[in-house]
KOLKOLKOL-227423 format. One line per 5 residues: number of its first residue (from 1); for each residue x negated, y negated, z negated of C-alpha. Coordinates in Angstrom, 2 decimals. Example, Ala and Ser with C-alpha at 12.3 -4.5 7.8 and 13.67 -1.06 7.14 Angstrom:
<rs>
1> -12.30:4.50:-7.80 | -13.67:1.06:-7.14 $
</rs>
This chain:
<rs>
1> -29.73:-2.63:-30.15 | -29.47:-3.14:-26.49 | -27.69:-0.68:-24.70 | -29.90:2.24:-22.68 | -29.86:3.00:-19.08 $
6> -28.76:6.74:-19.59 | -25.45:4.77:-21.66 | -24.77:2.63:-19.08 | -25.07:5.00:-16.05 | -23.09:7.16:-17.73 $
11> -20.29:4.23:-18.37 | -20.18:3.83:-14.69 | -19.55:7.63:-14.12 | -16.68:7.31:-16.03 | -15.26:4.60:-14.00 $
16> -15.96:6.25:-10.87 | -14.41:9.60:-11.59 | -11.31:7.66:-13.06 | -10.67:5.33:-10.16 | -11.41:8.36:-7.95 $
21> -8.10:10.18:-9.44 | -6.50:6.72:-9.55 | -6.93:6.03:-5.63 | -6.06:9.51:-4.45 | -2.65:8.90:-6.09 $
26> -2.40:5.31:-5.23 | -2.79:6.43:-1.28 | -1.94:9.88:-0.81 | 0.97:10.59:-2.81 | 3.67:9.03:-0.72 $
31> 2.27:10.76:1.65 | 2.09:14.24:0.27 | 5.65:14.52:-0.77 | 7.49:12.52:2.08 | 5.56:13.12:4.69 $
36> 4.50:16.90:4.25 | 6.55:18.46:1.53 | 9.68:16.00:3.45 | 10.76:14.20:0.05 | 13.02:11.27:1.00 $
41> 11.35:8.07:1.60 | 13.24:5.77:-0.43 | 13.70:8.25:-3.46 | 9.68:8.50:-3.33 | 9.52:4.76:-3.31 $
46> 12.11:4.06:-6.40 | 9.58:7.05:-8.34 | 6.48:5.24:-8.01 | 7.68:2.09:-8.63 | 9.65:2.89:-11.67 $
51> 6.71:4.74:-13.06 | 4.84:1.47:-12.69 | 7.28:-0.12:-14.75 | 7.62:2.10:-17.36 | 3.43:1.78:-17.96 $
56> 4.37:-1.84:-18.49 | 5.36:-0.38:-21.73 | 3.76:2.54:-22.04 | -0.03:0.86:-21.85 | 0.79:-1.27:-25.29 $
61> 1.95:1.90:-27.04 | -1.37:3.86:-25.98 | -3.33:0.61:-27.52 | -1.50:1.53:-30.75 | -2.32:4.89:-31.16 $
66> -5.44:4.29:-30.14 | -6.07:1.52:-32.72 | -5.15:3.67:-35.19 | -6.94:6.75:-34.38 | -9.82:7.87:-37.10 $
71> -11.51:10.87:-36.22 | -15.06:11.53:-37.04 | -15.99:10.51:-33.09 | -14.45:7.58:-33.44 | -11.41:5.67:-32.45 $
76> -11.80:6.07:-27.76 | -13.34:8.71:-27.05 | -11.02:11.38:-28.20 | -8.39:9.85:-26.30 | -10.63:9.08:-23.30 $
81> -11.42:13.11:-23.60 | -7.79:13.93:-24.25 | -6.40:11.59:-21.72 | -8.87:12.80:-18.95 | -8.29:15.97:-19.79 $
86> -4.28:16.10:-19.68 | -4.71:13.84:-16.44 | -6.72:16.04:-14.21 | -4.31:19.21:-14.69 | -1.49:16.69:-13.93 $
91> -2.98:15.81:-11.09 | -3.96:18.99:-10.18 | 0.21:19.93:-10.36 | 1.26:17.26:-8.64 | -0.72:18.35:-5.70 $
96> 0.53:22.05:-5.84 | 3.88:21.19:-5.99 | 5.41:25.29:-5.46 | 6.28:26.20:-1.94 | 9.82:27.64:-3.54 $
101> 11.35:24.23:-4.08 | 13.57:21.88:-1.49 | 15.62:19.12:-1.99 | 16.66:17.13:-5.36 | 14.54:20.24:-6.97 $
106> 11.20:18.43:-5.65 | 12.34:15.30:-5.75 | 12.44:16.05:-9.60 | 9.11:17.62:-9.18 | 7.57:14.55:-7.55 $
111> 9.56:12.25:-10.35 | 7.99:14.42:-13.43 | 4.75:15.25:-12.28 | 3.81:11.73:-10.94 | 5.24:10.12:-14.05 $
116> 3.35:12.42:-16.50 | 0.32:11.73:-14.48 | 0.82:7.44:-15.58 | 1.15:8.60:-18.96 | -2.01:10.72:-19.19 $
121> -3.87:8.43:-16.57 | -2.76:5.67:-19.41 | -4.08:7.91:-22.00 | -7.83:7.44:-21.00 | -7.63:4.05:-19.24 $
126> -7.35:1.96:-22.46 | -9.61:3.55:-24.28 | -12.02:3.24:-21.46 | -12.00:-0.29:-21.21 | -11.37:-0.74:-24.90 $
131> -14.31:0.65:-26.38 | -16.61:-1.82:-24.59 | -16.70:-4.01:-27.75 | -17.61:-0.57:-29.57 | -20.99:-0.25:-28.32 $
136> -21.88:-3.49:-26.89 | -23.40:-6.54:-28.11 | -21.34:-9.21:-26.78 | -21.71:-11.73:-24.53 | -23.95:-10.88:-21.35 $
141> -24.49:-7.90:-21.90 | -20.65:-7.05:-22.48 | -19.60:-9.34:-19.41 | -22.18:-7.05:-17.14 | -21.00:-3.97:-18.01 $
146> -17.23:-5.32:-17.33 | -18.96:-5.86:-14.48 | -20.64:-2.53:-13.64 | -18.16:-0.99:-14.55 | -15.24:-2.14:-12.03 $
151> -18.26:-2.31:-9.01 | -18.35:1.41:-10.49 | -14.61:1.64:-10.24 | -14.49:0.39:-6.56 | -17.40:2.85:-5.40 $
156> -14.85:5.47:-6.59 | -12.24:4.34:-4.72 | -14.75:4.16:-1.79 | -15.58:7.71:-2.41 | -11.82:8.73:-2.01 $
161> -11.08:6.44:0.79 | -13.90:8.50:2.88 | -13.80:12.10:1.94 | -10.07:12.87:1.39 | -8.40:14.00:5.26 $
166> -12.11:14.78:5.78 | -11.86:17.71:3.40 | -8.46:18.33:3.12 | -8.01:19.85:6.62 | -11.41:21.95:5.88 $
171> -10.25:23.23:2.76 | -6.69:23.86:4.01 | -8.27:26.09:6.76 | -10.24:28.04:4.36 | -7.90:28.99:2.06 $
176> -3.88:28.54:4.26 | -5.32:31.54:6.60 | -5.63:31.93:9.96 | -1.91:31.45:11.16 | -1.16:28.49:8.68 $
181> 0.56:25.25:10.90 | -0.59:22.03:10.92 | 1.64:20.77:7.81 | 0.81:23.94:6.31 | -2.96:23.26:5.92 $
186> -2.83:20.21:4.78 | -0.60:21.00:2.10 | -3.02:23.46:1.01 | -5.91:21.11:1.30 | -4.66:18.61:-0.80 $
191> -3.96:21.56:-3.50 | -7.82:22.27:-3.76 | -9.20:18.72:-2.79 | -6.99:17.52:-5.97 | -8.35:20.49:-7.37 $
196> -12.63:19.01:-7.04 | -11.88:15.38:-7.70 | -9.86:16.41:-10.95 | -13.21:18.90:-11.88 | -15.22:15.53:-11.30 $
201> -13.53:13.11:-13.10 | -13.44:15.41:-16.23 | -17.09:16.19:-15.76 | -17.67:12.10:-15.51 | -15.68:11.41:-18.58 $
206> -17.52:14.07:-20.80 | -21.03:12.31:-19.83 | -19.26:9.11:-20.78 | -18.43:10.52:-24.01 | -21.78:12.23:-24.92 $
211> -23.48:9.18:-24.00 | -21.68:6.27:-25.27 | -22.18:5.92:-29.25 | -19.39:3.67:-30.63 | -19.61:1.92:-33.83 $
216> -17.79:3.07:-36.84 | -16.64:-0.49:-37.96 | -15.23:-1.12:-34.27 | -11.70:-2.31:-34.69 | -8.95:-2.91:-30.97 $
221> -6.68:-5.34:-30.90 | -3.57:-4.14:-29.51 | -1.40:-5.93:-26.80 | 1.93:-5.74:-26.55 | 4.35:-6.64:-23.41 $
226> 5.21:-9.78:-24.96 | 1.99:-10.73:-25.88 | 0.80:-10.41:-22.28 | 3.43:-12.75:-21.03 | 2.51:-15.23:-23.88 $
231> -1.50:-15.56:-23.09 | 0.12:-16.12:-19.81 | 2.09:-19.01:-20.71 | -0.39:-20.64:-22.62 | -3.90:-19.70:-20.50 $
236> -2.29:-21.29:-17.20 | -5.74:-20.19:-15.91 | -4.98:-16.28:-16.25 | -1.67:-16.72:-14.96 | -3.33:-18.11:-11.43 $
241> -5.90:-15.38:-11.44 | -3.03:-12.56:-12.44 | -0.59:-13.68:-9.95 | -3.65:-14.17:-7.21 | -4.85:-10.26:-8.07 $
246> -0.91:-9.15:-7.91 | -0.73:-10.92:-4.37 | -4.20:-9.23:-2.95 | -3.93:-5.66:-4.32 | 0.33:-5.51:-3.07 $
251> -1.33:-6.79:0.61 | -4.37:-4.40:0.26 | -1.83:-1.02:-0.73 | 0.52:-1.95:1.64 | -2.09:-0.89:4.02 $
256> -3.92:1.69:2.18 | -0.71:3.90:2.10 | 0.17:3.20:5.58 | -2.70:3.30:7.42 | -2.30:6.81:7.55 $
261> 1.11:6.96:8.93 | -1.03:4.64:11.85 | -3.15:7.08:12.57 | -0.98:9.87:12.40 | 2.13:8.47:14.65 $
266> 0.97:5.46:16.59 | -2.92:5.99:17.22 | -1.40:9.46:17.84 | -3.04:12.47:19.91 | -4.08:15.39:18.69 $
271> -7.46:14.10:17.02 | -5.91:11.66:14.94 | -7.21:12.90:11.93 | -11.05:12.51:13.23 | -9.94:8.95:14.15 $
276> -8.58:8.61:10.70 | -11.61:10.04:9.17 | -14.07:8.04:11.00 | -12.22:5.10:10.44 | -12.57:5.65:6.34 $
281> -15.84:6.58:6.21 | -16.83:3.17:8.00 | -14.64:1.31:5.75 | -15.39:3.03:2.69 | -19.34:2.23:3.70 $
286> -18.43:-1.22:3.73 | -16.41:-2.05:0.75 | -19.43:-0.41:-1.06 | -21.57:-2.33:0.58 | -20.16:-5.28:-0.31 $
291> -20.04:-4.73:-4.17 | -23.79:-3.32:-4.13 | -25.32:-5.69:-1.31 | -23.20:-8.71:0.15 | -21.69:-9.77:-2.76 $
296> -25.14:-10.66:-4.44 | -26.47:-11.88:-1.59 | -23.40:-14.38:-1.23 | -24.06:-15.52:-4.93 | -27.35:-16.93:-4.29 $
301> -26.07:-19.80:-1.80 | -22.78:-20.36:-2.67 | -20.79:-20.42:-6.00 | -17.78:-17.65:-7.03 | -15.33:-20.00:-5.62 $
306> -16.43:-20.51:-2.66 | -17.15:-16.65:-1.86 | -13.51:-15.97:-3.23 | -12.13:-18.13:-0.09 | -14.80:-16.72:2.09 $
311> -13.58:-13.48:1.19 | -9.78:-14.25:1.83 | -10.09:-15.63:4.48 | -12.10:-12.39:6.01 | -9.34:-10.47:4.73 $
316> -6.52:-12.61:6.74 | -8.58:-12.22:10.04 | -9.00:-9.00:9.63 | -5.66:-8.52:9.29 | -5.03:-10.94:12.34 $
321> -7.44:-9.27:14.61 | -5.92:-5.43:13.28 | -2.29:-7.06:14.42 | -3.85:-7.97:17.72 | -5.50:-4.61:18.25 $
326> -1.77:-3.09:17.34 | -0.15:-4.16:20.33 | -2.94:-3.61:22.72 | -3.70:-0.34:24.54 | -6.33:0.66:22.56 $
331> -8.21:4.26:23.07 | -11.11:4.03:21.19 | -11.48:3.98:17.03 | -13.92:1.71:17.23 | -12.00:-1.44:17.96 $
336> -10.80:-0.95:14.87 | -14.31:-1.18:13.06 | -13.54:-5.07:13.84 | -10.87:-6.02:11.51 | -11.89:-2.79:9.36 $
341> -15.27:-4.93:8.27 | -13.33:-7.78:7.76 | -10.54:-6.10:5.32 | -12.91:-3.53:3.31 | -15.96:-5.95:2.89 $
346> -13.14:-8.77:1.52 | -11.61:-6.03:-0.36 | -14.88:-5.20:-2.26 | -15.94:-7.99:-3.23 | -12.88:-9.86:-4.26 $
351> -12.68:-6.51:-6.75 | -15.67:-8.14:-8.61 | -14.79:-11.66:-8.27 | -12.09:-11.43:-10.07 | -13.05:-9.47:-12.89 $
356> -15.48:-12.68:-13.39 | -12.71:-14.66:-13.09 | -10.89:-13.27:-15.28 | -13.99:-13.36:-17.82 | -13.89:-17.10:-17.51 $
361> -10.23:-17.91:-18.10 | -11.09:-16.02:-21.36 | -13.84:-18.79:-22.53 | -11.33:-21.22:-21.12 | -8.68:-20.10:-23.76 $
366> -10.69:-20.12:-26.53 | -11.85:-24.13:-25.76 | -7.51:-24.59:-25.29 | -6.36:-22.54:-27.79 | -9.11:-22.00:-30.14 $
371> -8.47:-18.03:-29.55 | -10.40:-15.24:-27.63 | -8.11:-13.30:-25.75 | -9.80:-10.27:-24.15 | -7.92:-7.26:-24.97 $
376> -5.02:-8.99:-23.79 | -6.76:-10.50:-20.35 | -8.28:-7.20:-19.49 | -4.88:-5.21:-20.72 | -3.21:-7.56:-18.06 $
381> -5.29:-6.76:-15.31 | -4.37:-2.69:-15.59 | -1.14:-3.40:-15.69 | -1.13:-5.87:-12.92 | -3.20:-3.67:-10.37 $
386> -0.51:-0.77:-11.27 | 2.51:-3.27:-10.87 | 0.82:-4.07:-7.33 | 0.64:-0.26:-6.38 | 3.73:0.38:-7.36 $
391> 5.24:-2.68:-5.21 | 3.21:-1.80:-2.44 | 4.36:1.49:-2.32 | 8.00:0.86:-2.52 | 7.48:-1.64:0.56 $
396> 5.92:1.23:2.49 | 8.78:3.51:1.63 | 11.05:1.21:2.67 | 9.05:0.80:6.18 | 9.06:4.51:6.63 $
401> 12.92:4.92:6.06 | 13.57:2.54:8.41 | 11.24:3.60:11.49 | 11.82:7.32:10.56 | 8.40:8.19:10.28 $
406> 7.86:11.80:8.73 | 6.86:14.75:10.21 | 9.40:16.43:12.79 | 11.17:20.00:12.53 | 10.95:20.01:16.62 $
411> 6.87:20.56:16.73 | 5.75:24.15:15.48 | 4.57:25.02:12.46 | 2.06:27.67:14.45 | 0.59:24.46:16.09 $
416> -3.01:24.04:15.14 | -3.35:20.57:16.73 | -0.05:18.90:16.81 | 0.59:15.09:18.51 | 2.62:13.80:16.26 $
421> 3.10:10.27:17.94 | 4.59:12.17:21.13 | 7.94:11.83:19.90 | 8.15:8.52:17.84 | 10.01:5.76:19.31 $
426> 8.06:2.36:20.55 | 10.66:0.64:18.28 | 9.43:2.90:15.07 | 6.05:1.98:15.88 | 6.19:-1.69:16.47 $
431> 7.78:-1.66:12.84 | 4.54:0.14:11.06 | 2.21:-2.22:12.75 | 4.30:-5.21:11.31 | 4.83:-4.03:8.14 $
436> 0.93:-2.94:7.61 | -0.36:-6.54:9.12 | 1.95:-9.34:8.91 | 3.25:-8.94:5.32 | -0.13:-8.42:3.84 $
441> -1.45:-11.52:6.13 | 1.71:-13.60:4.41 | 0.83:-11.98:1.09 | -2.93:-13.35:1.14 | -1.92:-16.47:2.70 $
446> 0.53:-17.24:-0.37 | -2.57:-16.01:-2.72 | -4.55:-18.38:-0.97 | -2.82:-21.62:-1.33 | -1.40:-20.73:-4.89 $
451> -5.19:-20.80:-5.84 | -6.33:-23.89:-4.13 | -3.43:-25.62:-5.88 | -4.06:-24.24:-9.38 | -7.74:-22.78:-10.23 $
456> -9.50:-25.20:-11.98 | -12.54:-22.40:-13.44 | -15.28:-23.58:-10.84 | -19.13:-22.83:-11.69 | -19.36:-26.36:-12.87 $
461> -16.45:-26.47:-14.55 | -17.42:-23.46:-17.08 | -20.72:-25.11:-17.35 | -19.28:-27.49:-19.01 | -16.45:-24.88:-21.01 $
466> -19.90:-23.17:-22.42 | -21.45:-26.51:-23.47 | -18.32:-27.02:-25.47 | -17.72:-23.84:-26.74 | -21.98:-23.85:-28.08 $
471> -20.90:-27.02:-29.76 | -18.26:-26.16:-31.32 | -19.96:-23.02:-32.57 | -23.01:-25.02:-34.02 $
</rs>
């Protein structure tokens, strides 16, 4: 039976409510605990990086409880209710962290809340994406919801990207009181806007559940760490396309963590966050966009390949024009809608051209290796995007260390508006534009190349992959 609309609507919910709590960690947690609750840097940058490499093994243990899970709902969605569940009060926590604690007491806080939160986050993610074979019928169908669902994914990231320091400084104001500082409210603001997004994703994930039927005989595969590294070894296809998405998502977080810090102490003045704002909700726009609109628009004149080096090479001006913007005396927010269509609308669309990529290198496997490997492909690219987060975010740690960027003692807490940039050093500055542009432009450069050199999976090329694979099957 051919899957409903109402089922797979309410599979895309689930993605976007899940990549909604995933990108308001990914890009605001640095921020909340070094730059407004003043938790060291570097100590913040060895957290989230170790709790990326502890889901390295955490993910294949999750895949065996979950394979072995019989309930009378089935084998996912328990978990993906349990997992959603556990996650949003985590996330909740780790956006109230309590006003009593200072020093190695929150960086403990930060450590153990942000850690939980990979563990629960890793609770619902594999199931999610497991329990596609449950209730689909394979091939196109299954590829298109793989599909739908990571366009679904990126439109919650989108939704994140815009909203956040559009709400948080409302909903700090309404609830911090009248006298609350500047840091103040947007402590409390992230409290409650943690607070809605973890309300949505749980409402998201019970629609999922309601409306997905999986089948009793379904059975998972499991993946473990060395069985990722093996596929790897032996589908020299995958390994391109993983080390190409580990490349572009490090370049793309580099930038989506400090972009902020930008705003907030180089952009500077006292309406940075309006800037800031502004500047999100044009990019978030775009990257949607991109997914919905210019991405299928692209498809009908030129082939995957050829959009996926379109789409780099937007993303490496963009970064080239932002880095020539940086050391200009710019005023106006606007210039910065320039490299900001560039990067988002490259951004977007290389999120769903290489989920089909990775689709392809899994037909390619099974004509070298007479094997289908998609639970261990699509476990891969979770814990590749995580790996890249986590690398991206120690890099910006170490960037902040360095230029000293963190909100000063000297400025007022009664301060409503507060110019933060006043009192950072030229030389501090000059090292956040660098960081944000030129290591992301090397980043996508060395993606670039690496996949001219090695990707072989062109449209004609799995033309032919298909033919062989329907003989074979006859």
């Amino acid at each position: 039976m051919k899957l409903s609309g109402k089922a797979k609507l309410s599979y895309a919910l689930g993605a976007v409510g899940k990549d909604m709590v995933y990108m308001l960690s990914a890009s605001y947690v640095l921020y909340y605990f070094q730059d407004l609750l003043g938790v060291n840097a570097i100590a913040m940058g060895i957290i989230l990086m170790a709790a990326r490499v502890f889901d390295a093994f955490n993910d294949p243990i999750m895949g065996v409880i979950v394979a072995k899970t019989k309930t009378r709902w089935g084998k996912f969605r328990p978990w993906l209710l349990i997992g959603t569940l556990t996650n949003a009060v985590v996330l909740y926590l780790m956006f109230a962290a309590p006003p009593a604690l200072d020093g190695a007491g929150l960086v403990a806080y930060a450590a153990v809340t942000y850690i939980l939160w990979g563990v629960t986050y890793t609770m619902m993610d594999i199931p999610y994406w497991s329990m596609i074979p449950a209730f689909t019928e394979g091939g196109k169908e299954r590829e298109n919801l793989t599909t739908l669902a990571r366009t679904s994914a990126g439109v919650g990231s989108a939704i994140v990207t815009v909203f956040t320091m559009m709400l948080v400084p409302m909903l700090g104001r309404l609830f911090a009181g009248a006298d609350a500082g500047a840091k103040a409210v947007e402590v409390v603001g992230f409290k409650y806007f943690s607070l809605i997004v973890a309300a949505l994703f749980i409402l998201f994930t019970v629609l999922t559940c309601v409306n997905i039927k999986e089948k009793s005989t379904a059975e998972m595969k499991t993946v473990s760490v060395g069985q990722m590294f093996k596929a790897l070894v032996q589908n020299d296809q995958a390994m391109t396309v993983t080390i190409a998405i580990v490349l572009i998502n490090t370049a793309i977080y580099i930038t989506s963590n400090l972009v902020i810090y930008f705003f907030k102490y180089d952009f500077g003045g006292t309406g940075w966050n309006d800037a800031y704002v502004l500047f999100n909700m044009f990019g978030g726009a775009i990257q949607v966009l991109s997914m919905m609109v210019f991405y299928p628009l692209l498809r009908r004149k030129f082939t995957s390949l050829q959009i996926f080096y379109i789409c780099l090479t937007m993303a490496i001006v963009g970064y080239v024009v932002l880095l020539a913007l940086a050391f200009t005396n710019m005023s106006s927010v606007f210039l910065l809608f320039i490299p900001a269509f560039f990067i988002f609308a490259a951004n977007g669309m290389l999120t769903v051209i290489t989920t089909v990529f990775l689709a392809n290198t899994v037909d390619y496997g099974q004509l070298k290796n007479g094997r289908r490997d998609e639970s261990v492909i699509f476990s891969m690219q979770t814990f590749v995007v995580k790996l890249a987060s986590g690398v991206a975010a120690l890099v910006a740690s170490i960037c902040l260390s360095v230029n000293h960027l963190q909100a000063g003692t000297e400025v007022s807490e009664a301060d409503k508006l507060v110019d933060w940039s006043a009192n950072v050093a030229a030389a501090s500055k000059v090292g956040l534009r660098m960081t944000m542009t030129i290591i992301p432009i090397i980043g996508l450069f060395v993606a670039l190349f690496w996949f001219r050199k090695r990707f072989l999976l062109s449209d004609q090329y799995m033309a032919d992959v298909n033919r062989q694979l329907a003989e074979k099957n006859k």
